[in-house]
C-alpha positions as CSV (number, residue, x, y, z in Angstrom):
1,X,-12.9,1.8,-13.7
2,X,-16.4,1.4,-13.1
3,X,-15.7,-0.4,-9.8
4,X,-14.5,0.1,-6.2
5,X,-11.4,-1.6,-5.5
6,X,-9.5,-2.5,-2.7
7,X,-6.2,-2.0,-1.5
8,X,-4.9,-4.1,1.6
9,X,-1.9,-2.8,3.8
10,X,0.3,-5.0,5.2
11,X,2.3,-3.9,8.3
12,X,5.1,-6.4,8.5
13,X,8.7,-7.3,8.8
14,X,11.4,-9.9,7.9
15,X,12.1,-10.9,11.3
16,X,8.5,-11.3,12.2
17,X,7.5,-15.0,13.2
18,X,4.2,-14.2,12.3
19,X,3.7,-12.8,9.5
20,X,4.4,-15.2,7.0
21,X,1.0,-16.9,7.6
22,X,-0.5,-13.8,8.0
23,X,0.3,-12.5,4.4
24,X,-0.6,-16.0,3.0
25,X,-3.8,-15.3,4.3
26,X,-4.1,-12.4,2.2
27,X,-2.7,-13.8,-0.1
28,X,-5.4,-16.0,-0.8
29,X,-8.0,-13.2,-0.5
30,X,-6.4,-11.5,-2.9
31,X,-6.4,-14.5,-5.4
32,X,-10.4,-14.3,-5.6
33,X,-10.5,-11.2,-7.4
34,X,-7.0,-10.1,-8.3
35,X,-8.3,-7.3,-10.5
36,X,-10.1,-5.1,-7.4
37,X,-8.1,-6.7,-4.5
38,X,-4.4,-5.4,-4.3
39,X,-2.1,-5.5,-0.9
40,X,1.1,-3.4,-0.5
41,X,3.7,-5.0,2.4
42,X,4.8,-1.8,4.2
43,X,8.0,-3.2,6.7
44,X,7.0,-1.0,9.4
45,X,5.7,-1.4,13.4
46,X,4.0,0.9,15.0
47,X,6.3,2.9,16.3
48,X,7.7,2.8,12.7
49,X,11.0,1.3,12.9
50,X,11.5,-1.8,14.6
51,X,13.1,-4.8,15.5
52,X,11.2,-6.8,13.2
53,X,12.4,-4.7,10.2
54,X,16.4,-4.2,11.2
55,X,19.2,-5.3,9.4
56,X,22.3,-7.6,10.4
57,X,24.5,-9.9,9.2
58,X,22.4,-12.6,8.5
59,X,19.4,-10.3,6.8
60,X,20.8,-8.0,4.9
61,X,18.3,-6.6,2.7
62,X,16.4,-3.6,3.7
63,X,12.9,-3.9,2.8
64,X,11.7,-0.3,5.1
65,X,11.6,2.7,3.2
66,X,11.0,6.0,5.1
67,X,7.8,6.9,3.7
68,X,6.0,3.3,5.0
69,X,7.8,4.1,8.2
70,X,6.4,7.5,8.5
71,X,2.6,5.5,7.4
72,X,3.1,2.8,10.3
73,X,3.7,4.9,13.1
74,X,0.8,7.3,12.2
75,X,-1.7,4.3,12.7
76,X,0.3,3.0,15.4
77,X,0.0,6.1,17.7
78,X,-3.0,7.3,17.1
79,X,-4.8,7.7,20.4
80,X,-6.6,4.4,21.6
81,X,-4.9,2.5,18.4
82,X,-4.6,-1.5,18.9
83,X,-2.0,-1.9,16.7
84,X,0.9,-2.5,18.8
85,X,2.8,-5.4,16.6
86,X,3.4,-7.0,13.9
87,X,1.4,-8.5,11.2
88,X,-1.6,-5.6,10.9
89,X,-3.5,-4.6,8.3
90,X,-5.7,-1.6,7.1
91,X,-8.7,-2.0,4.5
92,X,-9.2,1.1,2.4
93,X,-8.2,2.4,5.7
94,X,-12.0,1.4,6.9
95,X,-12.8,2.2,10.6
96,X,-14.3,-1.2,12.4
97,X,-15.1,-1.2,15.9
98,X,-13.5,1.9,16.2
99,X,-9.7,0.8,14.7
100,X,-8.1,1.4,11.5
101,X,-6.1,-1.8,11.7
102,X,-6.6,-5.4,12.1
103,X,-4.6,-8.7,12.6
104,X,-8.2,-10.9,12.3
105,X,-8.3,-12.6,8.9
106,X,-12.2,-13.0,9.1
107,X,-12.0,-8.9,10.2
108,X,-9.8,-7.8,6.9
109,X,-12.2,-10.4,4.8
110,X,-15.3,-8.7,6.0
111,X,-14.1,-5.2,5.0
112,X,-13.2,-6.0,1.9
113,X,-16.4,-8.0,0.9
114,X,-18.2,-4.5,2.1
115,X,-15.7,-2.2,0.4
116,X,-16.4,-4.2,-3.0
117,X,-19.7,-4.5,-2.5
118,X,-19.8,-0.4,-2.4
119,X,-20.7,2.4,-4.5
120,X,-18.0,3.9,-6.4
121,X,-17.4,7.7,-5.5
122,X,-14.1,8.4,-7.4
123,X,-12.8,7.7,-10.7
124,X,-9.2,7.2,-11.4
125,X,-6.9,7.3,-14.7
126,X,-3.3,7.0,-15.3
127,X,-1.0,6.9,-18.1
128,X,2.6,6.9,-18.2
129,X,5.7,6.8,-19.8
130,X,9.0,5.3,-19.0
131,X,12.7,6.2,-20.7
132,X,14.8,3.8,-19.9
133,X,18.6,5.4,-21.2
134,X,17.6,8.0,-18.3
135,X,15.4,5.5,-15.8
136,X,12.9,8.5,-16.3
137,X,8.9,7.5,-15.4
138,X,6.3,10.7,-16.1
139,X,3.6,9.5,-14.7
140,X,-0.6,11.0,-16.0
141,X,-3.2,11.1,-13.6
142,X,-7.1,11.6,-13.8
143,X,-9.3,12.2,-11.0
144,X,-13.1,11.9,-11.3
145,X,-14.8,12.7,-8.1
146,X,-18.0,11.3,-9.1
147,X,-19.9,11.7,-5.6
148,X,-20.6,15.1,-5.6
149,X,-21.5,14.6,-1.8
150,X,-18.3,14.5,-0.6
151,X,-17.3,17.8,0.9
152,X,-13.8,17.0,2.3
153,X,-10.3,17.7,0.6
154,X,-9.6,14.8,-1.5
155,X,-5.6,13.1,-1.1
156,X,-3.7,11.6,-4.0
157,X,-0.9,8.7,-3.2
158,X,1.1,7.0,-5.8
159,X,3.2,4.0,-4.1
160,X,6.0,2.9,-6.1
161,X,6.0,-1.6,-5.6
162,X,8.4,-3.7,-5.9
163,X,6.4,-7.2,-7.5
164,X,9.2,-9.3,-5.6
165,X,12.1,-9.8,-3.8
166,X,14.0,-13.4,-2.6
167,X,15.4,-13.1,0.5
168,X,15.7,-14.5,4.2
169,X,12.4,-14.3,6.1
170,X,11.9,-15.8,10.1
171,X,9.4,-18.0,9.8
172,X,7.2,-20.7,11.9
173,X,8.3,-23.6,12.4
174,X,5.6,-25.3,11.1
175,X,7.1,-23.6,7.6
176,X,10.6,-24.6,8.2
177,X,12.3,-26.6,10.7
178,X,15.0,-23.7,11.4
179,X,12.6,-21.2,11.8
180,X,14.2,-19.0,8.3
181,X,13.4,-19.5,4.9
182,X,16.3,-18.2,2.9
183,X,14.7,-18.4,-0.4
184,X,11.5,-16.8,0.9
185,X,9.5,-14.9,-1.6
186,X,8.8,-11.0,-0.4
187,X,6.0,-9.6,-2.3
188,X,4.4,-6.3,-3.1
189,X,6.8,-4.6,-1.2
190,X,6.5,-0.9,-0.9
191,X,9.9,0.9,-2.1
192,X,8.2,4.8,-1.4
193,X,6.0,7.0,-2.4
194,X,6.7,8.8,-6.2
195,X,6.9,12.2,-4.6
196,X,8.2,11.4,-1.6
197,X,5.2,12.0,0.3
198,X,3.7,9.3,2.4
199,X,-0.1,10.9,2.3
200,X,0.6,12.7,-1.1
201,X,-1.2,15.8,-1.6
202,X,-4.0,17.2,-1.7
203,X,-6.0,18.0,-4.9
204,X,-6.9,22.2,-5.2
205,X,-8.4,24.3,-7.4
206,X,-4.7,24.4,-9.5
207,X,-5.4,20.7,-10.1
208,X,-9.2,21.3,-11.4
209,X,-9.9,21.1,-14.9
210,X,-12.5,23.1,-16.7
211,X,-14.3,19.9,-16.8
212,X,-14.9,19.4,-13.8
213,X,-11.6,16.4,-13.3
214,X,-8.2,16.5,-11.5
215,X,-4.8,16.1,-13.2
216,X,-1.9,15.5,-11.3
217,X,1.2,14.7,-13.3
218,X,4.3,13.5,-11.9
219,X,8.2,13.3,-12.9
220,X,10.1,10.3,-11.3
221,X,13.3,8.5,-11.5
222,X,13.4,4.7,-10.9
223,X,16.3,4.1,-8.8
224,X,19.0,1.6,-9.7
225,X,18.0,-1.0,-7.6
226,X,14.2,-1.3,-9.3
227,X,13.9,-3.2,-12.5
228,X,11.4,-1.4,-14.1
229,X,9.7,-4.9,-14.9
230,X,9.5,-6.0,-11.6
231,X,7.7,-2.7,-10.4
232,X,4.4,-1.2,-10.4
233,X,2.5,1.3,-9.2
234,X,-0.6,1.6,-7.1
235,X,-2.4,4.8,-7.5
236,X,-5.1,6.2,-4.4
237,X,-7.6,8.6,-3.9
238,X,-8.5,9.4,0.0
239,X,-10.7,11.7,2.1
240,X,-7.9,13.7,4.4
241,X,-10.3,13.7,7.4
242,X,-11.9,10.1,7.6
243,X,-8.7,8.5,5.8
244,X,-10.9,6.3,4.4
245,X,-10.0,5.2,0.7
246,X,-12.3,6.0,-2.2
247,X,-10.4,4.4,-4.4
248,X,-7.0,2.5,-5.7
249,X,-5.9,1.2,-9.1
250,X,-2.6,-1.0,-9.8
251,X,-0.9,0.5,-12.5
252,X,1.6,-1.6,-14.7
253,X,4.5,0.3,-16.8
């Protein structure tokens, strides 16, 4: 990848009224360059769990994972943070007028147009390999720090996606007379983080190879509930002390 893409969080929930339209919104941004523009819908508020992620009777399926959890709380408490409900959004995790976050469709638009617009500074790679009698995924990752400039210690995340889910979502009801669309499409939704780590790790000097990249390999099993062709992978590189993301590839099995 030659390219800096973008990767769009999506703070959200199933019982949330608004965030239906909120994700169509992105939705659509995505559409116009699919191939550099990819979200992630982390079920999360910002105090992690919340009402608007819960499950009952009447919505059963449990979209949170603890990882996301663990991700929306950190931006919902950091000091001075405006994210205090659902739907949000981060951008690369770019800082604009002093917040990580945004509900503002014209806000998330403007971030990414800049993001895209950027330099690239790192290079990512994967390869991987998937056995399915033993639901095993080895993952193969390349990092090419190609900004020399940057001084900070660089974090790898791999989020493991789900492509898409039905299942009952609140809704307006401008959508649906009864306010709940039980054949509601979930998409993108964020099922954890391949190691278990919500901001990964960091790359060291055990990562470096003699020429000059990072390789980070990693062993997973794809739990039961994934169909391994309704999954995907979206790959990160960040700095640890702005938070800001460098860069993000989708990665298909």
């Amino acid at each position: 990848n030659t390219l800096r893409n973008v990767m769009i969080e999506d703070f959200t929930g199933h019982k949330c009224v608004n965030c239906p339209l909120a994700t169509a919104n992105m939705e659509q941004l995505i559409a116009t360059n699919p191939t550099r523009i990819f979200g992630v819908a982390i079920h999360s508020s910002a105090n992690g769990l919340g009402a608007f992620q819960e499950v009952d009777a009447e919505y059963q399926e449990e979209f949170f994972c603890d990882e996301g959890l663990t991700i929306g709380a950190f931006f919902g408490t950091i000091p001075g943070s405006d994210f205090i409900g659902n739907p949000r959004f981060c951008v690369n995790r770019v800082i604009a007028n002093n917040q990580y976050t945004t509900n503002a469709g014209s806000a998330i638009s403007n971030k990414t147009t800049t993001c895209l617009a950027s330099a690239l500074k790192v290079n990512i790679q994967a390869a991987s390999n998937y056995f399915a009698s033993t639901r095993g995924l080895f993952l193969h990752t390349e990092v090419d720090k190609i900004d020399q400039t940057l001084t900070a210690d660089l974090g790898l995340v791999v989020y493991v996606v789900e492509d898409s889910l039905i299942a009952p979502q609140i809704v307006p009801t401008s959508l649906d007379p009864d306010g709940k669309d039980d054949a509601y499409i979930h998409r993108e939704i964020m099922r954890g983080c391949i190691d278990g780590k919500a901001f990964g790790r960091i790359l060291g000097a055990a990562d470096l190879n003699a020429n000059g990249k990072y390789y980070v390999n990693y062993s997973y099993k794809v739990p039961t509930e994934l169909e391994i062709d309704n999954m995907h992978l979206v790959i990160y590189v960040y700095d640890k002390v702005t938070l800001e993301v460098y860069q993000v590839i989708k990665h298909e099995i």
